[in-house]
BATOR-53765 format. One record per residue (C-alpha): residue number from 1; residue in one letter; x, y, z. Coordinates in nm, 4 decimals, always signed. Each point is the difference from the previous one (the first is absolute). Example, Ala and Ser with C-alpha at 12.3 -4.5 7.8 and 13.67 -1.06 7.14 Angstrom:
<lumnus>
   tormi   kolba         xx         yy         zz
       1       A    +1.2300    -0.4500    +0.7800
       2       S    +0.1370    +0.3440    -0.0660
</lumnus>
This chain:
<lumnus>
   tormi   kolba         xx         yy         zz
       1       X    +0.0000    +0.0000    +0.0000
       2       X    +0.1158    +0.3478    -0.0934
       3       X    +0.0214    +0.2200    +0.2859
       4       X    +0.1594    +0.4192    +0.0735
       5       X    +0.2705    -0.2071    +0.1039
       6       X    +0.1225    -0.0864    -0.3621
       7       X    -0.2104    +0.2566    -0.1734
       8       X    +0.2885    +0.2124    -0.1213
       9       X    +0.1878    -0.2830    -0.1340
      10       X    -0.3606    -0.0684    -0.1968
      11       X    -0.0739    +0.3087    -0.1594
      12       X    +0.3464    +0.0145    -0.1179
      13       X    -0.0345    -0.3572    -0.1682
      14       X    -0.2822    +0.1215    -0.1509
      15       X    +0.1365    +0.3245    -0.1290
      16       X    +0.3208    -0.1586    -0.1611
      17       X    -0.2491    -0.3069    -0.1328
      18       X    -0.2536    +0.2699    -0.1679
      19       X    +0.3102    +0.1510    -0.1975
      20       X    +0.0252    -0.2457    -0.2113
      21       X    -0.3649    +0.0695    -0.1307
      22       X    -0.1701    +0.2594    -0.2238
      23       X    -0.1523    +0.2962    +0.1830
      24       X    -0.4065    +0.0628    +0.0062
      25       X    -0.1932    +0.1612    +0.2387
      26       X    -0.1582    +0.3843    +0.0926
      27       X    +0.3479    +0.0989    +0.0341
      28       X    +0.1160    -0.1330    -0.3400
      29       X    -0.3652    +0.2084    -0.1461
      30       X    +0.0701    +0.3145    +0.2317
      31       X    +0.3770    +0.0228    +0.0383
      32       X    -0.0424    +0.3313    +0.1654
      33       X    -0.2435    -0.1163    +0.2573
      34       X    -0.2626    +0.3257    -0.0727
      35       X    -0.2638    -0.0811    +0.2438
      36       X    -0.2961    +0.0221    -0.2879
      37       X    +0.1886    -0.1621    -0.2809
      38       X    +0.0404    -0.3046    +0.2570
      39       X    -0.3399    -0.0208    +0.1114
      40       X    -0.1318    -0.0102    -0.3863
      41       X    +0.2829    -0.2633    -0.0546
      42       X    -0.1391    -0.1639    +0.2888
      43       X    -0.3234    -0.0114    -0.0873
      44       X    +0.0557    -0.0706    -0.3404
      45       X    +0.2121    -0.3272    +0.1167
      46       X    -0.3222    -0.2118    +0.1496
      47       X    -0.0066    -0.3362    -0.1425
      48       X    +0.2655    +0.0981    -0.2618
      49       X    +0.3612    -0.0838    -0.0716
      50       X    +0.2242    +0.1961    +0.1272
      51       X    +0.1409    +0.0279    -0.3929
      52       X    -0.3137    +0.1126    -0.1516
      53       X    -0.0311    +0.2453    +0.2711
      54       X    +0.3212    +0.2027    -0.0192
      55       X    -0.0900    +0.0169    -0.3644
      56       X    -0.3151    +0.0936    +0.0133
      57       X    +0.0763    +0.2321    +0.3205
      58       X    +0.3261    +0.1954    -0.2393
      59       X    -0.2526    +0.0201    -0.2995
      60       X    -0.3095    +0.1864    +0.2161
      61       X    +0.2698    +0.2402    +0.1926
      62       X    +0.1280    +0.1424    -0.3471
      63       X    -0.3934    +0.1666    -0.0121
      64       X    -0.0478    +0.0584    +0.3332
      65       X    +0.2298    +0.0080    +0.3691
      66       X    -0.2229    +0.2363    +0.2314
      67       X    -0.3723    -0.1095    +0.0766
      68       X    -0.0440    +0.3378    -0.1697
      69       X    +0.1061    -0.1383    -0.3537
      70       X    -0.1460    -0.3508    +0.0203
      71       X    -0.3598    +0.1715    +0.1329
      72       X    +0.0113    +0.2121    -0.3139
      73       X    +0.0596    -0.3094    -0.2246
      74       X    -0.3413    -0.2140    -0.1378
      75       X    -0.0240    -0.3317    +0.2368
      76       X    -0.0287    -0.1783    -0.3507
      77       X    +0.3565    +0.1744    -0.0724
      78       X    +0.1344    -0.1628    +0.3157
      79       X    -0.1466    -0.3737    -0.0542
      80       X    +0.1555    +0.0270    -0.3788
      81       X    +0.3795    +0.0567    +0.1268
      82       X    -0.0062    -0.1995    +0.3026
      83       X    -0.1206    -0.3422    -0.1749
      84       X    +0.0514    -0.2357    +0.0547
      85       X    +0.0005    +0.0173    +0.3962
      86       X    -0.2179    -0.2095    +0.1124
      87       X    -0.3490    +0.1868    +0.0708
      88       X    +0.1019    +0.2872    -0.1831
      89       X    -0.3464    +0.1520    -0.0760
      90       X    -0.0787    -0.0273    +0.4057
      91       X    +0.3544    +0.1302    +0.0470
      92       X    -0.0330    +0.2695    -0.2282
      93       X    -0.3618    +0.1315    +0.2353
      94       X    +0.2266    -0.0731    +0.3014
      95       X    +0.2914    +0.2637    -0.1143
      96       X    -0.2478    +0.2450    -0.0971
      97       X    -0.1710    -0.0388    +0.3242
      98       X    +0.3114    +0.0371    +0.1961
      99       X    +0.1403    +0.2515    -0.1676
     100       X    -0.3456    +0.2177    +0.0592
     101       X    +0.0094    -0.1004    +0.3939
     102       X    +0.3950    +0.1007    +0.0285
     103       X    -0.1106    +0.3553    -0.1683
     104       X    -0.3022    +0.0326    +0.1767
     105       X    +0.0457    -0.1109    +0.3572
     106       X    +0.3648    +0.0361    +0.0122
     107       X    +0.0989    +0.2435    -0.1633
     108       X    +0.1993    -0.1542    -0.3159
     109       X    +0.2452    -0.1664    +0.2853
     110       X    -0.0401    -0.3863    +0.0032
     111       X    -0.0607    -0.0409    +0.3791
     112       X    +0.3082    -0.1594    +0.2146
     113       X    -0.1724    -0.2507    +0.2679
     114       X    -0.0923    -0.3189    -0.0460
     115       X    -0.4049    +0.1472    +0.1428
     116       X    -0.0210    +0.2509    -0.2328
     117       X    +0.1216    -0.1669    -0.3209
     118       X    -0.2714    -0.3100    +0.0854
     119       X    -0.2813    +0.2520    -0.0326
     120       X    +0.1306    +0.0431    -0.3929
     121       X    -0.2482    -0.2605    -0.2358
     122       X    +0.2493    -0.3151    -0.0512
     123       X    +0.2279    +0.0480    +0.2333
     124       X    +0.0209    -0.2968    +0.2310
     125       X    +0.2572    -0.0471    +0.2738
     126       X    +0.2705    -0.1531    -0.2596
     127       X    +0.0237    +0.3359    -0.2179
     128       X    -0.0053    +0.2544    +0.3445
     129       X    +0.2793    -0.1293    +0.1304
     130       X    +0.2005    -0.0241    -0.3670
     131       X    -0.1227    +0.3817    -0.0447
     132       X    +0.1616    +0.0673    +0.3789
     133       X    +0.2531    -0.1884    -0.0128
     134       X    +0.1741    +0.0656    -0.3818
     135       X    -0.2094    +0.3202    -0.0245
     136       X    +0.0794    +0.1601    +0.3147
     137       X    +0.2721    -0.2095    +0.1244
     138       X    -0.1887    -0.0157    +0.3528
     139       X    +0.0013    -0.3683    +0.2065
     140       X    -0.2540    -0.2527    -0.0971
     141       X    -0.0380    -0.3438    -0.1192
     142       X    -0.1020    -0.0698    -0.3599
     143       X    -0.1546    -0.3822    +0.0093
     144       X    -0.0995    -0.1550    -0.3333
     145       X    -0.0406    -0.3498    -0.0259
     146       X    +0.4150    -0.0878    -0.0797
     147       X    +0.0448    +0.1824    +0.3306
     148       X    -0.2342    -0.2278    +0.1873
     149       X    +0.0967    -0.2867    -0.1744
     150       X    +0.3338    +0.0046    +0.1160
     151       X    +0.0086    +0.1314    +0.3148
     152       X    -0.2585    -0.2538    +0.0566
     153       X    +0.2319    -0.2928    -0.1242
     154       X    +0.2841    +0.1515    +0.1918
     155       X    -0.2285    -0.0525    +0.3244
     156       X    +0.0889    +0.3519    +0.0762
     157       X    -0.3778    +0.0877    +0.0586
     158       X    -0.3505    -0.2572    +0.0108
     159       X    -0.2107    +0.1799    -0.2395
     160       X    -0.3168    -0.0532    -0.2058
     161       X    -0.0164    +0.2726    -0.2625
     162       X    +0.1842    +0.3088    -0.0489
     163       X    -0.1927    +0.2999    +0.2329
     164       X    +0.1218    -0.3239    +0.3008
     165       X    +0.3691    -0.0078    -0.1098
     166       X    +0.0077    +0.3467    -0.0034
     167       X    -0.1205    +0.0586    +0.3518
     168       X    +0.2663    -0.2850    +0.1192
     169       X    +0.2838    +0.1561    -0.1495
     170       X    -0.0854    +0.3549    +0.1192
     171       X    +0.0607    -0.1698    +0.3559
     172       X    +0.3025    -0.2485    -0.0733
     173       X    +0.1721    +0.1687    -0.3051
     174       X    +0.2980    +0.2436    +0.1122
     175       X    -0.1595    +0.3473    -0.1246
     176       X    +0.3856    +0.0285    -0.2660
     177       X    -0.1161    -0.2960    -0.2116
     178       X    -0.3746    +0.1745    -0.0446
     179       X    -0.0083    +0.1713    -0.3007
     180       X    +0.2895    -0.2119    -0.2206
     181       X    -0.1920    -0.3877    +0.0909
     182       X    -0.2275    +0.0400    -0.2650
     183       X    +0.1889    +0.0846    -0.2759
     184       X    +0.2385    -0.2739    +0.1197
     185       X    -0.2158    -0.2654    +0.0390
     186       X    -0.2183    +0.0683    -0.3223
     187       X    +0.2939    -0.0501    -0.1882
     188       X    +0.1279    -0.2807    +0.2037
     189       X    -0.3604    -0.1269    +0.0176
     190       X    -0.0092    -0.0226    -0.4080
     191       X    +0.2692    -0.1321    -0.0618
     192       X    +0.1196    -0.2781    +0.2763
     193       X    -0.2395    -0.0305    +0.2562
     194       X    -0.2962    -0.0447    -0.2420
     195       X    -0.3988    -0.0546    +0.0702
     196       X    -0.0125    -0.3785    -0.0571
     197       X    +0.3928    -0.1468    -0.0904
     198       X    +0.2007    +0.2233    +0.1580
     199       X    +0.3967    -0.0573    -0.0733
     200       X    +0.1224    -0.1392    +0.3036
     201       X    +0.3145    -0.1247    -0.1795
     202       X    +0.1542    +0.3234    -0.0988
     203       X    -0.1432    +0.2292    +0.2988
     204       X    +0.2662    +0.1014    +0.2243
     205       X    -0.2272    -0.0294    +0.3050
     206       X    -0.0456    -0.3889    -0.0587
     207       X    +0.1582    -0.0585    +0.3337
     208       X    -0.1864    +0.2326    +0.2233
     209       X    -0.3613    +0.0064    -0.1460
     210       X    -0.2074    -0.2526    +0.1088
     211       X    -0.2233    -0.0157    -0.2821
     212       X    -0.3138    -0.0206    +0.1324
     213       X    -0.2797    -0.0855    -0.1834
     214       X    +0.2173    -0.0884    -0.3160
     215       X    -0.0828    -0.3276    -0.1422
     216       X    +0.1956    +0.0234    -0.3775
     217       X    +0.3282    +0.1607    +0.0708
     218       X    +0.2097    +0.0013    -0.3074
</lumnus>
């Protein structure tokens, strides 16, 4: 079982393992982190791969980067260059819709706490902290499903679903390993320690993680 004991040693396993793969992710689509560009990348990555979504994220921020620009472009403009997310006529509404509320009831600043940004349509739990975390570089714990995955197998936290794991590591996780485990273990999560055969034989945790709840380890 992975505990804070060995956690350093971990994450720096992890880090030297993920350079050795291709770079996706919010902060591939937003390298500059700007708070609204990451929440429409966000958004726009929901049930999409993280390839069509930097693509899709670079082509719609050549029209529009402010919720200004994108309110003043057609939703039917929006669907056209972000396809093919998946969703993207819902996700086109969505943007619109957020854009509108950011103008409206914050004053064109995409709000910085996790309470505030959950109020925005879309926005679930998984997107505020990204936003806070990449967007405003402020402590919180971004937990997809490669986040609870692993930790999960590691037996670093019990969980059921993500909103649980999230909660657990808020009380167990040392608060300097907050904002980078996600974009660690997404990557790490793709491409060793995947969903149903994860790579046991080339992971260089093999001797501390326990595996739980693996039953085809390559």
């Amino acid at each position: 079982m992975i505990s804070n004991r060995v956690l350093a040693r971990v994450f720096r396993a992890v880090e030297s393992t993920n350079r050795g793969f291709q770079k996706t992710g919010i902060s591939v689509a937003v390298p500059d982190r700007d708070p609204y560009r990451t929440l429409i990348a966000c958004l726009l990555s929901l049930r999409t791969k993280d390839e069509v979504t930097d693509v899709a994220a670079a082509r719609l921020f050549t029209l529009a980067e402010t919720p200004q620009k994108m309110l003043a472009l057609p939703e039917a403009a929006i669907a056209k260059t972000v396809y093919p997310v998946g969703f993207y006529r819902t996700k086109a509404a969505t943007i619109h819709a957020v854009s509108r509320d950011i103008i409206e009831r914050f004053r064109g600043q995409v709000p910085d706490t996790i309470d505030a940004l959950l109020t925005l349509k879309g926005v679930g739990r998984k997107t505020a902290n990204l936003v806070v975390t990449l967007g405003y570089g402020r402590p919180g714990i971004c937990v997809d499903t490669h986040v609870h995955r692993v930790t999960n197998r590691w037996g670093y936290v019990k969980t059921r679903a993500p909103d649980e794991t999230e909660s657990a590591l808020r009380k167990t996780l040392p608060r300097r390993y907050w904002i980078p485990i996600n974009d660690l273990l997404v990557q790490f999560g793709r491409n060793v320690c995947q969903p149903v055969s994860p790579r046991c034989s080339i992971c260089p945790l093999a001797t501390l993680c326990p595996r739980i709840g693996v039953k085809h380890p390559r």
